[in-house]
C-alpha positions in Angstrom: -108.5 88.8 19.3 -108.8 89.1 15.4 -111.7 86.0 15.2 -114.0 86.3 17.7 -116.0 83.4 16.1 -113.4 80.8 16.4 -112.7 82.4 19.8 -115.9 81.2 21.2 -116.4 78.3 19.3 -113.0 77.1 20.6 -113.9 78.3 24.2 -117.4 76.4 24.0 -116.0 73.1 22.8 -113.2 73.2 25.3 -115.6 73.3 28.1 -117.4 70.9 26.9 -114.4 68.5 26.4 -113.2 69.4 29.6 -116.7 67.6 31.4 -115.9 65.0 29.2 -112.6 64.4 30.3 -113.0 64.9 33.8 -116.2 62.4 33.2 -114.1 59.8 31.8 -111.5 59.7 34.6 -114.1 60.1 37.1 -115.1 57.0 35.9 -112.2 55.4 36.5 -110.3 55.4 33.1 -106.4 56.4 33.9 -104.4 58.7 32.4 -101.1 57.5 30.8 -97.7 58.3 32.8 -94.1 58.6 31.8 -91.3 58.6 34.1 -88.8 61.7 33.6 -85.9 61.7 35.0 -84.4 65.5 36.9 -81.5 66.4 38.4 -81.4 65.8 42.1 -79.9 68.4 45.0 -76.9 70.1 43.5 -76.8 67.5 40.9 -75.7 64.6 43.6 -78.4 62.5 43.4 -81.2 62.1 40.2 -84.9 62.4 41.3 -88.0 60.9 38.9 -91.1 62.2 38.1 -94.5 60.9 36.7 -95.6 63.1 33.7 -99.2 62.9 32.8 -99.7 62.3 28.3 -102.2 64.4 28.0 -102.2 64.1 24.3 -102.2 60.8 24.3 -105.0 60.4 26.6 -107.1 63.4 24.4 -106.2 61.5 21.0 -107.6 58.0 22.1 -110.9 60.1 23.0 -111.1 62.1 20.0 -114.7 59.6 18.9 -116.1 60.8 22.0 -115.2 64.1 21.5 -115.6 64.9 17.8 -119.7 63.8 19.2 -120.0 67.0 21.0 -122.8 69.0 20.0 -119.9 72.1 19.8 -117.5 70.5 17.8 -118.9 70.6 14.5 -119.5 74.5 14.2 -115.8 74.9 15.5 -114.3 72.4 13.2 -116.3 73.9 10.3 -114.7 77.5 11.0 -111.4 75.9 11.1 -111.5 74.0 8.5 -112.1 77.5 6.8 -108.9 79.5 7.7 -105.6 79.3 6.0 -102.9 78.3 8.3 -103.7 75.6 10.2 -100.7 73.6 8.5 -98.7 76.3 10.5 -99.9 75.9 13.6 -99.6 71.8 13.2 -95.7 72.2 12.4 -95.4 74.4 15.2 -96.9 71.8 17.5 -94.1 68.9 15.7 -96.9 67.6 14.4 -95.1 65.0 11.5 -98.4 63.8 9.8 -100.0 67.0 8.0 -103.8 66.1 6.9 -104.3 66.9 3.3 -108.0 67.4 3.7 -109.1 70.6 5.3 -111.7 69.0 8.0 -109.3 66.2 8.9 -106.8 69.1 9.5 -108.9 71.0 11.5 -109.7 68.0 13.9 -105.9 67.6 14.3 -105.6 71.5 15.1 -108.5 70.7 17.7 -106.5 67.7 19.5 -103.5 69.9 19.4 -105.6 72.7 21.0 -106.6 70.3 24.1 -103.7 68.8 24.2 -101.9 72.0 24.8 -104.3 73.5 26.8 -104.6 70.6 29.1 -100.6 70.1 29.0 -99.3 67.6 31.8 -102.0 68.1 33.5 -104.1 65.1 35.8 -107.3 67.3 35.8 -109.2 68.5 33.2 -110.8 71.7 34.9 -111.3 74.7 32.6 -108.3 77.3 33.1 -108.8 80.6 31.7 -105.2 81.7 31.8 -104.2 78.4 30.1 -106.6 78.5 27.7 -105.7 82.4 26.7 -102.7 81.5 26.2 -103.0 78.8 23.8 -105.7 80.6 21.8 -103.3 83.3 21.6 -100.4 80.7 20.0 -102.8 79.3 17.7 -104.1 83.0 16.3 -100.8 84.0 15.8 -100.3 80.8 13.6 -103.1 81.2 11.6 -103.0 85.2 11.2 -99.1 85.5 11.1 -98.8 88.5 8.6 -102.6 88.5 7.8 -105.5 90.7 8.8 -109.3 89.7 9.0 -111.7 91.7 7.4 -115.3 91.9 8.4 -117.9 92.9 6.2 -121.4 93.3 7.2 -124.6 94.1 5.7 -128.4 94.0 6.8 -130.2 91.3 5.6 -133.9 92.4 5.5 -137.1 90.3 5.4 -135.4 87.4 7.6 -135.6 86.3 11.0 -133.9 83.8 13.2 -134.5 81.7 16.4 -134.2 84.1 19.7 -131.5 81.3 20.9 -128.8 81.4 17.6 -126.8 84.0 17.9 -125.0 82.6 14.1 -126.2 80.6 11.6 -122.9 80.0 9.7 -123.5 79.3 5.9 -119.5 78.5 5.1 -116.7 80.0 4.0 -116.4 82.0 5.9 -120.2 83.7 5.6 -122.6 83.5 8.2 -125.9 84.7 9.5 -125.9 86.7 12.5 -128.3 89.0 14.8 -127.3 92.4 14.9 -127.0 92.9 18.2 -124.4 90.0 19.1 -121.4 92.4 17.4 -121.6 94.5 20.0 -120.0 97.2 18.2 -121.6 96.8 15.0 -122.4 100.4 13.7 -126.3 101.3 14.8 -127.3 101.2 11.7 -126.4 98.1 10.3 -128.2 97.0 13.6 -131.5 99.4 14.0 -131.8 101.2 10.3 -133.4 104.1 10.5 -135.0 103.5 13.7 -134.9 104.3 17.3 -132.7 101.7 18.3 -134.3 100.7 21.4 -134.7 96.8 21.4 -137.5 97.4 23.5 -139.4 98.8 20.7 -138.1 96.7 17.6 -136.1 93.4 16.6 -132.7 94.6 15.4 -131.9 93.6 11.6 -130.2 90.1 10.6 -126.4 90.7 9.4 -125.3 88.6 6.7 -121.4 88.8 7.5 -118.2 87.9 5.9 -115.4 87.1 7.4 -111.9 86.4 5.5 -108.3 86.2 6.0 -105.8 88.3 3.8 -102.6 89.8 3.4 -102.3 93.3 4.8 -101.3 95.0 1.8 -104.1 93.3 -0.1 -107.6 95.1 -0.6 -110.4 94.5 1.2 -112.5 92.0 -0.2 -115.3 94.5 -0.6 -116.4 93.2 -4.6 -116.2 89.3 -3.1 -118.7 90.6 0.1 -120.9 92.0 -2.6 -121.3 89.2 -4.6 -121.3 86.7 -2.3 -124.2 88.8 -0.5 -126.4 88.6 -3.5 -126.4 85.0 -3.6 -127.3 84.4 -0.4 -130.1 86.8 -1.4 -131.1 84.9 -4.2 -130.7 81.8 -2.4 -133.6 82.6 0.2 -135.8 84.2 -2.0 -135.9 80.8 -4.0 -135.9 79.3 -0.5 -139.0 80.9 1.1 -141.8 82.7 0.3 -141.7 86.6 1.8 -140.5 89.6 0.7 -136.0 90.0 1.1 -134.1 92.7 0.9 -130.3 93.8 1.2 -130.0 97.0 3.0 -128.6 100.3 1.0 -125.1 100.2 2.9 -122.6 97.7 4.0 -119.7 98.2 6.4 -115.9 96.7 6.5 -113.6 96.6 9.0 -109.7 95.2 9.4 -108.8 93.7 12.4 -110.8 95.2 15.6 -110.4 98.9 13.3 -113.2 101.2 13.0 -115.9 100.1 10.6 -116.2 101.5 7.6 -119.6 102.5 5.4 -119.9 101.7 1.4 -122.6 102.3 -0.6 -124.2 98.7 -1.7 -127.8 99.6 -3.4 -131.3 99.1 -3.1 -132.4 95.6 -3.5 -136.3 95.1 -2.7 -138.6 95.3 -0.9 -138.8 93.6 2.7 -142.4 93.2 3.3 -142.8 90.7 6.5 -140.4 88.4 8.9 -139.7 85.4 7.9 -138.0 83.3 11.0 -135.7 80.7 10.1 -136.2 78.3 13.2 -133.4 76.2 14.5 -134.9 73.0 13.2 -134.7 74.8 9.6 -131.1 76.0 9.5 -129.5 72.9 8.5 -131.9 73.3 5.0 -131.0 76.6 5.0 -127.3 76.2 4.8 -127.5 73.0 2.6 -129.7 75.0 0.1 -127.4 78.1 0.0 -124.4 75.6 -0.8 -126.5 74.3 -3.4 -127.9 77.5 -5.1 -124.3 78.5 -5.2 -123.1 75.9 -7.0 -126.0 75.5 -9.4 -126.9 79.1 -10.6 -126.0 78.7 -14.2 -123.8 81.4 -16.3 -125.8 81.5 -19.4 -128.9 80.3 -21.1 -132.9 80.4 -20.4 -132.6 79.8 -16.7 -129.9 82.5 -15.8 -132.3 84.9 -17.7 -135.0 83.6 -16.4 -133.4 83.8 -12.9 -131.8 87.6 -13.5 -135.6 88.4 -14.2 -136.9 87.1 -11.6 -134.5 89.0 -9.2 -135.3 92.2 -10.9 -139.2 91.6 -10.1 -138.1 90.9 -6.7 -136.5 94.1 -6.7 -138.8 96.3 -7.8 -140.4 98.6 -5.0 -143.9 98.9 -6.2 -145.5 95.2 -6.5 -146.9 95.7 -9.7 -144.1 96.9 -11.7 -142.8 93.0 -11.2 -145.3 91.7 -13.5 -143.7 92.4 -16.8 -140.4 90.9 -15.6 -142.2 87.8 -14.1 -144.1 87.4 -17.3 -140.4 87.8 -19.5 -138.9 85.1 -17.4 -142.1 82.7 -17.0 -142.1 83.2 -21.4 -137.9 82.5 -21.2 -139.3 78.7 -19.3 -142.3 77.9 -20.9 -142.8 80.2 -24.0 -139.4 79.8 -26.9 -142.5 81.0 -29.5 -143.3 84.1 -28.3 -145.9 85.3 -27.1 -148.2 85.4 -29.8 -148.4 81.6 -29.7 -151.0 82.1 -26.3 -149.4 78.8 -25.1 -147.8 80.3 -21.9 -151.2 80.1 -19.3 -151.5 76.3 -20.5 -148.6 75.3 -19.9 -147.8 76.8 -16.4 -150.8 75.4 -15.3 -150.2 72.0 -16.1 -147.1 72.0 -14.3 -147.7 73.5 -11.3 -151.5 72.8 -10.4 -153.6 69.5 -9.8 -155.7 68.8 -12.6 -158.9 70.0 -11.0 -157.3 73.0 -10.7 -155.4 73.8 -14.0 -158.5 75.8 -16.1 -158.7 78.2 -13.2 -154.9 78.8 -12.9 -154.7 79.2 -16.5 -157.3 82.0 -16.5 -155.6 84.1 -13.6 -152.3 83.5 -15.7 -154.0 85.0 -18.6 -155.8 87.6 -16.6 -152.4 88.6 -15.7 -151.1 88.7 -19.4 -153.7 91.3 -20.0 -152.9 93.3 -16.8 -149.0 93.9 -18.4 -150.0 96.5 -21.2 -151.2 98.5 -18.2 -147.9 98.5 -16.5 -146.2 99.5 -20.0 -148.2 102.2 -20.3 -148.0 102.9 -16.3 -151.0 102.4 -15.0 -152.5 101.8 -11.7 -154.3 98.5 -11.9 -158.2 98.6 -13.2 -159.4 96.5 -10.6 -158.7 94.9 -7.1 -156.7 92.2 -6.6 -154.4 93.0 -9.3 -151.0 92.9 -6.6 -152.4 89.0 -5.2 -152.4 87.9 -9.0 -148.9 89.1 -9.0 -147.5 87.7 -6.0 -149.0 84.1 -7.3 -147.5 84.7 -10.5 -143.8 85.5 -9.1 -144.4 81.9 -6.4 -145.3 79.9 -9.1 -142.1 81.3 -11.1 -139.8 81.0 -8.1 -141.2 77.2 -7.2 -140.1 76.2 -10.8 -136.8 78.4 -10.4 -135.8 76.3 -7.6 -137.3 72.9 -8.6 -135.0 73.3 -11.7 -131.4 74.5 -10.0 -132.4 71.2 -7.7 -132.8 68.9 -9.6 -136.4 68.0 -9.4 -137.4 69.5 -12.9 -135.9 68.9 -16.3 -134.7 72.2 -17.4 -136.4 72.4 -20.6 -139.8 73.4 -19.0 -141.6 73.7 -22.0 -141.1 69.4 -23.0 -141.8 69.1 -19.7 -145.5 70.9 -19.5 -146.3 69.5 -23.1 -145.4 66.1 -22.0 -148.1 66.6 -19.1 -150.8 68.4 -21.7 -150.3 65.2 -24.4 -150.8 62.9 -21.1 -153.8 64.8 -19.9 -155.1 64.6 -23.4 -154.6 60.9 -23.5 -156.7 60.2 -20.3 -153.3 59.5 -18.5 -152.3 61.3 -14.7 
């Protein structure tokens, strides 16, 4: 088995068809017959059967089924793998689909069909069901290999009942301990690895199809990794971290160990729960598309990360400060104009004088981390974390849409209205 995934995607949404099947002729709706004509006793005399159409009767109920609850997740991972056109050709399928869902809906009604082959009963049959899961992995993998590459995803939680959180293309979310040979310390870290004693790691893992003299797609894992990483830390609140090491793997072949780098620091859990994952994977598609390749907000955003990254809180200021100036400050600093305007954008009027002091408190905190410093007073790591949310909320509010991207029109705009009596 070279996708265990689609393995039990495919297994869950045939069992599931196959109650709805067997509900539908239990309720009285027939299955289609042809006659087929065999050659009687030592060819004398010509005998006729009835042969159930299967497909037929599957493909008038694909509505019903394309409704399951496991039919989308299934479909999704399909519509993901090269060679489904094989697999549909195979089957004399005339009518290829050009776009990739459509196509993997036909390779799911060529699935039933050919599990469920002349058949008048739509019970679940192991053997029948290995066997066409083993012709439709041989279509899609025919001179391919799947590579696996995993890495821990630190900070994060998910519900105790999703055992993957697929993010597309291939990527998904997944507890550590459902690959059940996934190295111990992708799972555990440095721990004891006894789940009675802690919560094994979230994997963030990569799955993708390739020729088998081509190279591992270790420099695509990487980068894909970090945007998922910078997608939840614009996301949530909380504290997310890659782990040091990720691991690859062809095939069912040993894993492998490469050296990633630090990342951050992971602070507390954040649990994504199930009603949340839908937002999750929306906003990682999103983030993907949107980061920007040059200009103010990429710096602002490659900043931000590097704040994010640091492993003693207070180091971060100086970075948050650069990228909050990239947004809101084109003058410099010397023009005093950065407190003002962050306040007016992201507090309530009442609030904006205080905010603007703690933002300027913070300004005169930074030529203590130049010189390295330990804070002069308490609370010195709070002001930080409020300077890198408000920094992340107008990160995000910006790659979605919901702020103009020149902040600094935007927050003198507000100050001129404010001025005016107006808001």
């Amino acid at each position: 088995m070279r996708n265990a995934t689609l393995h039990a995607g495919l297994l869950e949404f045939t069992a599931d068809s196959s109650m709805q099947l067997t509900a539908e002729t239990a309720r009285g709706v027939e299955i289609p017959f042809e006659i087929v004509e065999t050659d009687g006793s030592r060819g004398r005399v010509p005998l006729y059967c009835y042969r159930p159409l299967t497909g037929s009767f599957i493909r008038e109920r694909l509505g019903v089924l394309s409704a399951l609850p496991s039919h989308t997740a299934v479909s999704r991972a399909l519509a993901e793998l090269e060679g489904a056109e094989t697999y549909l050709r195979r089957r004399g399928e005339q009518r290829i689909p050009s776009a990739a869902r459509e196509r993997a809906d036909a390779v799911l009604r060529c699935f039933l069909a050919r599990v469920f082959e002349e058949r008048s009963e739509f019970g679940l049959d192991d053997a029948r069901f290995a066997a066409a899961y083993d012709e439709l992995e041989h279509a899609l993998y025919d001179g391919r290999c799947v590579t696996t590459v995993i890495a821990p995803l630190l900070g994060i939680g998910l519900d105790p009942g999703t055992r993957e959180l697929p993010l597309g293309e291939g990527l998904s979310l997944v507890p550590g301990d459902a690959i059940a040979d996934a190295p111990a310390e992708a799972v555990w870290g440095t721990g004891t690895g006894d789940p009675r004693t802690e919560q094994p790691y979230v994997l963030l893992v990569l799955r993708t199809s390739h020729e088998r003299a081509a190279h591992p797609p270790i420099s695509q894992a990487r980068g894909r990794f970090r945007r998922v990483l910078t997608a939840i830390r614009l996301f949530e609140r909380g504290g997310y971290a890659l782990g040091p090491m990720l691991w690859s793997r062809a095939d069912a072949g040993s894993w492998r160990p490469v050296a990633f780098g630090a990342t951050g620091r992971p602070r507390f859990v954040t649990l994504i729960p199930v009603a949340q994952e839908d937002e999750l994977r929306a906003f990682c598609n999103l983030i993907a598309r949107r980061i920007p390749s040059g200009g103010e907000v990429a710096w602002a955003l490659s900043r931000y990360e590097l704040g994010c990254d640091r492993i003693v809180p207070f180091e971060s200021l100086t970075d948050h400060l650069l990228a909050l100036r990239a947004l809101l400050e084109p003058e410099g600093p010397a023009s005093g104009r950065l407190a003002q305007r962050l306040a007016v954008i992201c507090a309530p009027p009442e609030h904006r004088a205080a905010l603007a002091e703690r933002v300027a408190h913070a300004i005169s905190l930074e030529r203590a981390v130049i010189a390295g410093l330990a804070p002069a007073g308490p609370g010195a790591d709070g002001l930080v974390d409020e300077l890198a949310e408000h920094l992340r909320t107008l990160l995000r509010d910006v790659l979605c849409g919901h702020l103009d991207v020149d902040l600094r029109a935007v927050a003198d705009g507000l100050l001129q209205d404010a001025v005016a009596g107006v808001g």
